[in-house]
DOVEXNU-721569 format. One record per residue (C-alpha): z, y, x. Coordinates in steps of 0.05 Angstrom, whole numbers. Example, Ala and Ser with C-alpha at 12.3 -4.5 7.8 and 13.67 -1.06 7.14 Angstrom:
residues 2
      w      v      u
    156    -90    246
    143    -21    273
This chain:
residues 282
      w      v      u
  -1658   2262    202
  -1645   2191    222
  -1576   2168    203
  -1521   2158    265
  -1476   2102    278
  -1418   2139    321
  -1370   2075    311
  -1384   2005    338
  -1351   1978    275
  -1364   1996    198
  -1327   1982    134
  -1370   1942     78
  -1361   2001     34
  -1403   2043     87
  -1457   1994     92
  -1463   1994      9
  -1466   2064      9
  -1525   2063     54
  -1564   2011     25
  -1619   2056      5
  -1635   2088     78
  -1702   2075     95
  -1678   2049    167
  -1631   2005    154
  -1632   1942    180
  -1583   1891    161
  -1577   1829    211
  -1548   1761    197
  -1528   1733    256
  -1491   1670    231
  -1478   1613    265
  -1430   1552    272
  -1368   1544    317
  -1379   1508    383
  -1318   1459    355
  -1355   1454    279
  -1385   1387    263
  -1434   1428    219
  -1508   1438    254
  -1519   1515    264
  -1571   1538    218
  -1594   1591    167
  -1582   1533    117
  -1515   1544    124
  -1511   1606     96
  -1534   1590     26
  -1527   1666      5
  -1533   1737     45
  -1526   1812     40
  -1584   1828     -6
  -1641   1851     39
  -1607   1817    114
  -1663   1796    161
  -1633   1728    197
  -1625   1739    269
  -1633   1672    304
  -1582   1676    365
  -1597   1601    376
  -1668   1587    376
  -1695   1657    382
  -1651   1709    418
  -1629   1657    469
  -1671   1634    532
  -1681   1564    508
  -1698   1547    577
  -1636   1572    608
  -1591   1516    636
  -1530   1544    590
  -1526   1555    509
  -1530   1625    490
  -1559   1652    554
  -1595   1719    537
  -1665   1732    543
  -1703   1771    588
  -1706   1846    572
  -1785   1835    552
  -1773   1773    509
  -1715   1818    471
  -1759   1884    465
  -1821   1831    439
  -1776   1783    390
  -1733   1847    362
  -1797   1880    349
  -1824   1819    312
  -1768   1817    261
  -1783   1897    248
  -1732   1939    292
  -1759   2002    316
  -1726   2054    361
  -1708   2093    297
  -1676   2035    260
  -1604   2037    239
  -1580   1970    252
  -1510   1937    219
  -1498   1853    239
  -1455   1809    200
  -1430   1735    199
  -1415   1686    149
  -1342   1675    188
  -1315   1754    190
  -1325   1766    257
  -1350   1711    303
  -1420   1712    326
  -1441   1783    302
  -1410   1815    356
  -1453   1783    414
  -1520   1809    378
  -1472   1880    378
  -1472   1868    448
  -1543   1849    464
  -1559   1910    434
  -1514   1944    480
  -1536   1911    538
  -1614   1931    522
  -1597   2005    520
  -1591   2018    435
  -1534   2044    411
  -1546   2052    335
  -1515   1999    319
  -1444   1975    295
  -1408   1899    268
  -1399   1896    194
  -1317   1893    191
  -1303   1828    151
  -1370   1800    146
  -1397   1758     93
  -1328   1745     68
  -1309   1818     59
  -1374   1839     28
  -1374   1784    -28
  -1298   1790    -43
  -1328   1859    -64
  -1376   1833   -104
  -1437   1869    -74
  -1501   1856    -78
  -1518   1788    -47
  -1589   1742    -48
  -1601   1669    -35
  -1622   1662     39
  -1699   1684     46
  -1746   1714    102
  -1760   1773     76
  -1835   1806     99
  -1830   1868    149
  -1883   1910    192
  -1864   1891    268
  -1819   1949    299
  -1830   2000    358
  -1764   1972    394
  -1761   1993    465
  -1714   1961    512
  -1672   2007    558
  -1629   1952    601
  -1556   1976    618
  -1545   1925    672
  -1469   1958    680
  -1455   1911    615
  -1470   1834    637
  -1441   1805    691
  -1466   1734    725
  -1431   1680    772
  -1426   1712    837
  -1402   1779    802
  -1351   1737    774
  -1332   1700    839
  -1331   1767    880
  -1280   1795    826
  -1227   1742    833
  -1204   1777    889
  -1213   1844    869
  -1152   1886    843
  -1194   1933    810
  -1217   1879    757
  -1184   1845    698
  -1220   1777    687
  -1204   1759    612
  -1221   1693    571
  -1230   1693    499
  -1217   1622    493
  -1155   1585    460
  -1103   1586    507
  -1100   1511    502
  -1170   1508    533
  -1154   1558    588
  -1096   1518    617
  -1129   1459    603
  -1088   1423    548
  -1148   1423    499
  -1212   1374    521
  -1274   1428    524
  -1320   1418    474
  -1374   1399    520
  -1361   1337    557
  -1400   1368    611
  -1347   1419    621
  -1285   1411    665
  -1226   1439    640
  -1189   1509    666
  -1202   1582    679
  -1225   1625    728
  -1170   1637    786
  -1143   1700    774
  -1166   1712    699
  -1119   1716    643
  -1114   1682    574
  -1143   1741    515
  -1154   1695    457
  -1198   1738    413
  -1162   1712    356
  -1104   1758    367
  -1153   1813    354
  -1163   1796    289
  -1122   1791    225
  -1154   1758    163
  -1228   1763    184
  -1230   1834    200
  -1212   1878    265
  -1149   1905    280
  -1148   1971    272
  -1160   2026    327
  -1084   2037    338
  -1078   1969    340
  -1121   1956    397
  -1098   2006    435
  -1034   1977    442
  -1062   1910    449
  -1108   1934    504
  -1053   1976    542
  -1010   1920    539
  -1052   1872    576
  -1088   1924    619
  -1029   1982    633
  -1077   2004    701
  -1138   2005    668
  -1174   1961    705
  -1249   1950    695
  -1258   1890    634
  -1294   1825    654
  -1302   1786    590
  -1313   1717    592
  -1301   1655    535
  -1344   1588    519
  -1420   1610    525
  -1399   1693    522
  -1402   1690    441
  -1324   1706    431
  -1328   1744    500
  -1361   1792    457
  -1320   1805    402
  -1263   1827    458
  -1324   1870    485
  -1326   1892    411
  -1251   1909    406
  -1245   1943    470
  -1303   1995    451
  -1269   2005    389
  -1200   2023    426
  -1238   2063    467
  -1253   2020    532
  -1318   2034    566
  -1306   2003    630
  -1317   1929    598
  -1375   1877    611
  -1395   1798    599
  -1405   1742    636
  -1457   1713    605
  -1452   1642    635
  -1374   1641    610
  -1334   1579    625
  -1393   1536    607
  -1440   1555    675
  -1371   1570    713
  -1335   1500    691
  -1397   1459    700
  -1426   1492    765
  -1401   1450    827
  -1360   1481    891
  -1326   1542    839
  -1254   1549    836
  -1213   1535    779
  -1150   1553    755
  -1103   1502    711
């Protein structure tokens, strides 16, 4: 019997434990900070979790003809490329990042999005695993037999621009921004000069720092109280952040504190800021 993941996050210790499972595949889905100087690539990441395939968010898993970075692909470009790196519908799937928790959790959430669920975020990352001293390789492609992946698209779990503009005025949704708070109101210059400054009207600031303490999740009871807090009414989750990269990991801590009703705007402030005749918020 295949192996279950029944938590969206998992402890480094789990993951070594269950090195030897047949279906395991380990994904490194590194990549730079918007506000790093450094270029995003595999090079980057000199070393990785013995036996990690590298999961290109940039120039694979993104639609590279898209008018925004980081916009997702097409549910038959995912099933095809995710099949070409080896997944299969029985895989057993665990994504990590050289940074803790960054970028892994929007390949959690692609997964999400296309329907599989075996999946979870290694807790920590890189930087946890190695402080460990597990086993770790130099960087390499390592040779697999393409995967059986089917997609089965969730469309309850992405929103777009108009779903985003219709919320503003609806009580029933909580618009939140995983961005610094010093981008949200607009004291910070955007990364991208194309980018006004601001924040959707009627959104609040969730930087998805305050999530995380020393490269790892908060814990369950944690975010609970962190979710609660902000969201006393339970109000359905609209995620939203630079280019929906850090919108995921509050997508990410949310599931964990046991939050269903949560989705991402894909676009993020990027499409929002840079689309003309949308309101913003300063």
């Amino acid at each position: 019997m295949s192996l279950k993941i029944t938590k969206a996050i998992v402890s480094v210790d789990w993951l070594k434990s269950n090195l030897g499972n047949e279906n395991l595949i380990i994904l490194d889905c590194t990549i730079s900070k918007v506000t790093s100087q450094k270029k995003s690539s595999k090079t980057n990441n000199k070393k990785q979790i013995k036996g990690a395939v590298f999961f290109d968010i940039k120039n694979v898993f993104s639609d590279k003809k898209a008018a925004f970075p980081n916009t997702i692909l097409s549910s038959i470009d995912f099933e095809i490329k995710a099949r070409d790196i080896g997944i299969s519908k029985d895989s057993i799937i665990v994504v990590y990042d050289s940074l803790g928790i960054y970028s892994s959790p929007r390949v959690w959430w692609m997964f999400q999005l296309m329907g599989f669920e075996n999946i979870a975020v290694l807790d920590g990352g890189f930087p946890e695993w190695k402080s460990k001293e597990y086993p770790t390789e130099d960087s390499q492609n390592h040779s697999y037999k393409p995967g059986d992946f089917a997609v089965n698209y969730q469309k309850n779990k992405i929103k777009f621009t108009n779903d985003v503009f219709l919320a503003i005025k609806n009580e029933t949704i909580l618009i939140a921004d995983a961005r610094s708070k010093g981008r949200f109101y607009a004291t910070e210059i955007e990364p991208r000069t194309e980018v006004k400054g601001g924040h959707i009207p009627n959104s609040i600031s969730m930087p998805y720092s305050e999530i995380i303490e020393n490269g790892m999740l908060k814990s369950k009871k944690d975010l609970k109280i962190f979710f609660n807090k902000i969201n006393p009414k339970k109000k359905e989750f609209i995620f939203s952040c630079g280019t929906g990269i850090t919108a995921s990991v509050l997508a990410l801590g949310a599931e964990v504190s046991g939050i269903k009703n949560h989705a991402v705007y894909d676009g993020s402030w990027t499409e929002w800021g840079s689309t003309e005749g949308l309101p913003i918020g300063k």
